[in-house]
C-alpha positions in Angstrom: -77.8 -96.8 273.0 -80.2 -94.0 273.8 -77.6 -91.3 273.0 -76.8 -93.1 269.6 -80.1 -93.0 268.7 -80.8 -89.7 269.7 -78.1 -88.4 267.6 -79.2 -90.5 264.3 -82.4 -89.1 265.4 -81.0 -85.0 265.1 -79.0 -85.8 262.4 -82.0 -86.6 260.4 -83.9 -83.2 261.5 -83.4 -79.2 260.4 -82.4 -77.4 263.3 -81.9 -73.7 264.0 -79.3 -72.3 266.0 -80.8 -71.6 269.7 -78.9 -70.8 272.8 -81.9 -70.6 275.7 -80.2 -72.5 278.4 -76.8 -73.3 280.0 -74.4 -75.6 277.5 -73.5 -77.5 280.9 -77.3 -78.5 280.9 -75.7 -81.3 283.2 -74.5 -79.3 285.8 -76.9 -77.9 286.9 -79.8 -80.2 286.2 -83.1 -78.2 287.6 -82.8 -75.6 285.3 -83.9 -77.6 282.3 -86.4 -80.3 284.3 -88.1 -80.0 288.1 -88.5 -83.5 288.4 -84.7 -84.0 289.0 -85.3 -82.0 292.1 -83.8 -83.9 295.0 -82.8 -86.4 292.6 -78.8 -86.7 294.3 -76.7 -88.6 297.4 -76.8 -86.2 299.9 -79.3 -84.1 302.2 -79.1 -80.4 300.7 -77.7 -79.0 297.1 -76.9 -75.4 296.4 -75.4 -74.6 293.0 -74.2 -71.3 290.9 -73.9 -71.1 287.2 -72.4 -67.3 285.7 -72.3 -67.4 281.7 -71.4 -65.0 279.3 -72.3 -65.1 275.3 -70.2 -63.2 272.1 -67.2 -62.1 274.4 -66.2 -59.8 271.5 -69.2 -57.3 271.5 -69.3 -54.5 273.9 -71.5 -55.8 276.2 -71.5 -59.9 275.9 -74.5 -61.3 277.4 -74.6 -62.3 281.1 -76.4 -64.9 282.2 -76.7 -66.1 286.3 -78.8 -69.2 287.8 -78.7 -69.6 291.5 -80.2 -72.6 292.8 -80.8 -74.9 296.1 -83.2 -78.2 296.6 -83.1 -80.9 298.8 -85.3 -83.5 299.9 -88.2 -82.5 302.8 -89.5 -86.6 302.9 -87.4 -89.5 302.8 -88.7 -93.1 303.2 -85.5 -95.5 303.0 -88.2 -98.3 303.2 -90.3 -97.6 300.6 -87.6 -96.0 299.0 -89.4 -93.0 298.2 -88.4 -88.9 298.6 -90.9 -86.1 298.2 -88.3 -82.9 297.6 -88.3 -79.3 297.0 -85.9 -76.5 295.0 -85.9 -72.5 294.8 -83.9 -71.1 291.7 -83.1 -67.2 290.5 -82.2 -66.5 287.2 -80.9 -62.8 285.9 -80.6 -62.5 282.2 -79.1 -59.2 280.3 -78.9 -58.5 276.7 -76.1 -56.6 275.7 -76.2 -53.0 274.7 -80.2 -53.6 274.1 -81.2 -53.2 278.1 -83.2 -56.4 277.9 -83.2 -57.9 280.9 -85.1 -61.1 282.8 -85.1 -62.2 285.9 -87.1 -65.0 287.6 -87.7 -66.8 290.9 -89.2 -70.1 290.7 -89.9 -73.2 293.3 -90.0 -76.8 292.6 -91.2 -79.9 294.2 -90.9 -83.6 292.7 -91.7 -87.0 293.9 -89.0 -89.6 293.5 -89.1 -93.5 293.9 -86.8 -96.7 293.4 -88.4 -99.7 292.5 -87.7 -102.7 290.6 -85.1 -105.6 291.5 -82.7 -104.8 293.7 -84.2 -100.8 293.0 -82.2 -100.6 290.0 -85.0 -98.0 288.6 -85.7 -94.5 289.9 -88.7 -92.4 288.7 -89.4 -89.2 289.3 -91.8 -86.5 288.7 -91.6 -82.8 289.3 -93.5 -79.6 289.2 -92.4 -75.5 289.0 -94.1 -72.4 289.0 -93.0 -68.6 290.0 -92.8 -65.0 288.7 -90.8 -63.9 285.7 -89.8 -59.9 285.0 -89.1 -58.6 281.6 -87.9 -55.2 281.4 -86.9 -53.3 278.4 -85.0 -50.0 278.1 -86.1 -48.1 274.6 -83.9 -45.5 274.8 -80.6 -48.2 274.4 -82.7 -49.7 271.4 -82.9 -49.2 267.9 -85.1 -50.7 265.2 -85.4 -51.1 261.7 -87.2 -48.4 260.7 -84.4 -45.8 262.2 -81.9 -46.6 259.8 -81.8 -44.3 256.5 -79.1 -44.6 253.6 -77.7 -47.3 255.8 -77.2 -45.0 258.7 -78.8 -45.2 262.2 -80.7 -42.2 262.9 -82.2 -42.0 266.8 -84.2 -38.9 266.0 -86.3 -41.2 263.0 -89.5 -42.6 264.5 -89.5 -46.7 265.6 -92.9 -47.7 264.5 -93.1 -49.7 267.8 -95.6 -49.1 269.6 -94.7 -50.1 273.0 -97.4 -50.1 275.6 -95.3 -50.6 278.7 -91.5 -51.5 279.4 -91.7 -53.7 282.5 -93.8 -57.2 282.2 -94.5 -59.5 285.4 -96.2 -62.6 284.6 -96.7 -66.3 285.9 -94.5 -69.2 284.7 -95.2 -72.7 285.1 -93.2 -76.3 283.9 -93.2 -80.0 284.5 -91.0 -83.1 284.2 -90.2 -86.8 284.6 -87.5 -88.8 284.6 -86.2 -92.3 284.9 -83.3 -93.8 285.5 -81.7 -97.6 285.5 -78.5 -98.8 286.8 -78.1 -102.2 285.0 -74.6 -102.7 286.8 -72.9 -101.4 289.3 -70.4 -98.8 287.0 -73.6 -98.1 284.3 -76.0 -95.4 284.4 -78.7 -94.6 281.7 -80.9 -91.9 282.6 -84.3 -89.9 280.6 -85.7 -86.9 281.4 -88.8 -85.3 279.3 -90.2 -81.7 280.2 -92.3 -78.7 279.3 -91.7 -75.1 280.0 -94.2 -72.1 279.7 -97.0 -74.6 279.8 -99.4 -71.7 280.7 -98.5 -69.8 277.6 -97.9 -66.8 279.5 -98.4 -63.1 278.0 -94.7 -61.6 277.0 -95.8 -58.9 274.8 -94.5 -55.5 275.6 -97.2 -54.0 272.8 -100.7 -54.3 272.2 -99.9 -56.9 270.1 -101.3 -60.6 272.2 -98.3 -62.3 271.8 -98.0 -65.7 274.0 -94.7 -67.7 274.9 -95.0 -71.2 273.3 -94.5 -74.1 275.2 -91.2 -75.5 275.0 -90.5 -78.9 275.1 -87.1 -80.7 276.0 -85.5 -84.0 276.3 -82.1 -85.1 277.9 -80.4 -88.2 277.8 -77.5 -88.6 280.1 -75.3 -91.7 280.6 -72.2 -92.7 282.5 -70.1 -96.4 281.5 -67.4 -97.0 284.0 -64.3 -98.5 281.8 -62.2 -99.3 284.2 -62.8 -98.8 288.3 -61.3 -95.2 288.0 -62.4 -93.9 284.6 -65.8 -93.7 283.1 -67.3 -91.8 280.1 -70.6 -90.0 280.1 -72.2 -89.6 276.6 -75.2 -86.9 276.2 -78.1 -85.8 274.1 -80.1 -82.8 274.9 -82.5 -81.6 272.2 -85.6 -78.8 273.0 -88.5 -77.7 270.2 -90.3 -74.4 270.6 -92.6 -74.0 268.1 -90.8 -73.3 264.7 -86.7 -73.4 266.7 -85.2 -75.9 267.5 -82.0 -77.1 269.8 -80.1 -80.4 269.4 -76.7 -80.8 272.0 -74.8 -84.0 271.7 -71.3 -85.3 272.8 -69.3 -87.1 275.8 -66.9 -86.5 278.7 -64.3 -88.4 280.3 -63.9 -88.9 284.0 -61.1 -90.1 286.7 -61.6 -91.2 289.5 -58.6 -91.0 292.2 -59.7 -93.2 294.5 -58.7 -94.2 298.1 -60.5 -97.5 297.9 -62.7 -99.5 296.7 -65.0 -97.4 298.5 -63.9 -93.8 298.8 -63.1 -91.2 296.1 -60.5 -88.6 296.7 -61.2 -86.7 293.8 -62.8 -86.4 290.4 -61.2 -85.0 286.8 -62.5 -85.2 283.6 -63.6 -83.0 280.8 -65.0 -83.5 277.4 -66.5 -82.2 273.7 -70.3 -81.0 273.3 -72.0 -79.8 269.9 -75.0 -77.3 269.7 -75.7 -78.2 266.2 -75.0 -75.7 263.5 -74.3 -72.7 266.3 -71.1 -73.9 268.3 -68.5 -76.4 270.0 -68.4 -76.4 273.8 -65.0 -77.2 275.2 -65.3 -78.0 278.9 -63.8 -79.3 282.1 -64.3 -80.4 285.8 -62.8 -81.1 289.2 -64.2 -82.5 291.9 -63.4 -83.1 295.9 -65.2 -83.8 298.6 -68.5 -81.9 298.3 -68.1 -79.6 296.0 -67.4 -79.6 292.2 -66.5 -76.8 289.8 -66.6 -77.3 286.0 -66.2 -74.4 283.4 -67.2 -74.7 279.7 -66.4 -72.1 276.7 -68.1 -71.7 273.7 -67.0 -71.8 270.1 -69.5 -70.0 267.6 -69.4 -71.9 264.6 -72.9 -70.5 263.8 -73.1 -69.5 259.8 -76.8 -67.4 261.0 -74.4 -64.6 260.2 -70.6 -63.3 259.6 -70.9 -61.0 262.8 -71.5 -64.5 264.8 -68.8 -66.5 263.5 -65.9 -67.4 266.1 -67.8 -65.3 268.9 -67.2 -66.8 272.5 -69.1 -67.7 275.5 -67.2 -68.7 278.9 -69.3 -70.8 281.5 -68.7 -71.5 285.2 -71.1 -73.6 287.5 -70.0 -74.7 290.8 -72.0 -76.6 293.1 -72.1 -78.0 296.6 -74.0 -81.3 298.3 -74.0 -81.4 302.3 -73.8 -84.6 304.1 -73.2 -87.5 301.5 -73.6 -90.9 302.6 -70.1 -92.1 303.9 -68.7 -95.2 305.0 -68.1 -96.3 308.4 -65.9 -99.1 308.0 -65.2 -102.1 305.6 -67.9 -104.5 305.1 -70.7 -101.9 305.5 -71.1 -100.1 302.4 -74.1 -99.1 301.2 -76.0 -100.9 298.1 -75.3 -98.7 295.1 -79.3 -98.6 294.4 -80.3 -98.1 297.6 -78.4 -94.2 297.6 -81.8 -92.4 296.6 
């Protein structure tokens, strides 16, 4: 119900074509909101997302997030975790030589609570250094085209003050999540990034990142024991742009038991509205699961953009589930924080 009414919701709104973040948002879930830090089964998480945007150009955009959190407090009687995550993004534009990297840490505070702890809430904080780096001598600007020629020897007009900028970086989130029944999941996560409005001009000009503001809605409804689909709503506003992702997956479960999965395969259908139509897919065993996503550019921005690709690959690992000893002494589904 909360995906449907997020997508009558988008449907109703303008939207401009935006591609800031992973399209498997899912996959790896700290890099769009710190209070799912910690938020998983399992004592540690390390995860690895590579992506690459318009395949076709000479240089395609290449994208890498690193990440690792776990929680450092766990109180199975209060049913309460206080946990912490590190993550490294590199970012490269193409033939410009626009580059960003960042290091950031997060900590968030999560509790179940509620009959039979079939809520969880969760709050989170992140903060680190960002680098932006420019290289002027791989860029070209308007005012160097004459006759509809580019001309490097015409003047730029830019008046750059420095080509490297190092500034602060700050965010915040919540979530909450309900499991009405044992195969049902609804979960909703709010956050804010850049709420310090850091300094990102590379001029004298005092330009200021705007805050940017996201919302995901995530949901799983087991069908049957061993398959389950997982509809999806992400949407983010910065300022004047704005992002709207929607669509579902489909999972199955090979199990052993009633108890114990062997392994997981599914894939499904997102759409980054008006900009593209992500095709992806994932496998899961044990403790690790890879999943892999490519992008369709359906954008009408421009002809160049049309049918230009993006592949994706994220791949992630959790130490030490909870397992089952024997029949008869499973865990309660909401007590797994």
């Amino acid at each position: 119900m909360l995906v449907a009414a997020a997508v009558l919701i988008a449907a109703a709104l303008p939207s401009a074509a935006q591609d800031y973040h992973f399209s498997q948002f899912y996959a790896v879930p700290t890099c769009t909101n710190p209070s799912l830090t910690g938020a998983f089964d399992g004592v540690f998480r390390a995860s690895v997302a590579g992506r690459t945007q318009w395949l076709a150009v000479a240089k395609p955009f290449l994208t890498i997030a690193a990440t690792a959190d776990g929680a450092v407090y766990k109180n199975s009687r209060r049913q309460e975790l206080l946990a912490i995550g590190l993550a490294f993004c590199s970012d490269k534009a193409g033939d410009l030589g626009y580059s960003s990297s960042q290091a950031l840490l997060s900590v968030s505070y999560i509790r179940n609570f509620g009959r039979r702890s079939r809520h969880k809430i969760g709050i989170g904080l992140c903060g680190g250094i960002v680098n932006n780096s420019l290289n002027p001598a791989n860029s070209t600007w308007d005012s160097q085209f004459a006759g509809g020629l580019f001309n490097p020897n015409l003047p730029s007009g830019e008046n750059l003050t420095t080509t490297s900028r190092l500034y602060a970086d700050f965010g915040a989130g919540v979530f909450w999540s309900f499991l009405p029944a044992e195969n049902v999941m609804l979960r909703a996560a709010l956050g804010a990034s850049h709420i310090n409005r850091p300094f990102v001009s590379m001029s004298e000009s005092p330009v200021r990142l705007p805050v940017r503001y996201s919302i995901d809605l995530y949901s799983q409804i087991g069908l049957t024991p061993e398959v389950a689909l997982s509809p999806m709503f992400h949407a983010s506003f910065q300022r004047r742009f704005c992002e709207y992702v929607l669509g579902c997956n489909a999972e199955y479960f090979k199990k052993k038991n009633s108890y114990t999965t062997l392994y997981t395969l599914g894939g499904g259908v997102l759409y980054r509205w008006n900009d593209a139509i992500v095709l992806n897919a994932f496998f899961s065993c044990g403790d690790v699961k890879l999943s892999v996503a490519y992008d369709i550019n359906v954008s009408p921005f421009v002809a160049a953009t049309h049918g230009r690709g993006g592949l994706e690959v994220a791949i992630s690992y959790v130490f030490k589930r909870k397992t089952i000893t024997r029949v008869g002494k499973e865990p309660c589904p909401y007590d797994i924080m």
